[in-house]
N, C-alpha and C positions, 0 to 999 in steps of 0.2 A: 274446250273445257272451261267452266267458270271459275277461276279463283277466287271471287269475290267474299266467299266461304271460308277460304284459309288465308287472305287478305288480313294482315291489321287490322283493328275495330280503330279508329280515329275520327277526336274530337274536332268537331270545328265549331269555332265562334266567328259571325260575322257580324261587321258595325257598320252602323251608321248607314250609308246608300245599297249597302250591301244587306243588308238583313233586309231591308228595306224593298228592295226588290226581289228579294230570293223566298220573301213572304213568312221569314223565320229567323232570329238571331242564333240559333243554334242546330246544329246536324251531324248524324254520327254517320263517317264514310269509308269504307273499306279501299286501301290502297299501300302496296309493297313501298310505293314511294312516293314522293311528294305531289309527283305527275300523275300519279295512278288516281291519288285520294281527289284530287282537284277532280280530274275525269269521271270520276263516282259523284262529285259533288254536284257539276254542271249535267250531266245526266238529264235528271229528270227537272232544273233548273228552264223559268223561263227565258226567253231569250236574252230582254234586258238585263237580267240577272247577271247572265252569263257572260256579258259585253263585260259588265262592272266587276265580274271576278277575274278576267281576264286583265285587266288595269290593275287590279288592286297590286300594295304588296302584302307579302305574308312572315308572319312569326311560328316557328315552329319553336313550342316549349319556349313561349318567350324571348325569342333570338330571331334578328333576320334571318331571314334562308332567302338566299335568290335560286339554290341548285334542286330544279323538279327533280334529279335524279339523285336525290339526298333519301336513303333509304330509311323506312318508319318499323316502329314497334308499339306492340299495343300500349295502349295509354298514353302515346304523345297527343298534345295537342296543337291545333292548326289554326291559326288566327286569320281573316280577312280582311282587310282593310282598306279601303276603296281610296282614291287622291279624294285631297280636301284643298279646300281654299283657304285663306287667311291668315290666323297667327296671331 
């Protein structure tokens, strides 16, 4: 069965290396939780892409979240944000 249908609709913005290789700074991805929405997102994501999403950390609504299993509802949004260097 596909849930991707009754799935959450969720925002994601990605920066910097991350939109950068995902060919897009923004994507709308269906997911129950935070693990789900990532898994919709890398999908149809290229590989490099997916390396750099995989690293990143993420802001849900603004807040770290380290927990995939932090559950969503429609209209959160989902930040990406890849390591950087400097300061």
């Amino acid at each position: 069965m596909d849930t991707t249908d009754a799935a959450p609709a969720i925002a994601v913005r990605l920066f910097a290396g991350a939109a950068a290789e995902y060919g897009a700074d923004a994507a709308t991805v269906h997911g129950a939780t935070v693990g789900e929405a990532l898994a919709d997102l890398r999908r149809d994501a290229p590989p490099d892409a997916r390396r750099v999403i995989d690293r990143s950390s993420l802001l849900l609504n603004a807040v770290v979240c380290t927990d995939h299993d932090q559950e969503l509802v429609d209209g959160d949004r989902l930040d990406v944000l890849p390591p950087f260097a400097g300061g």
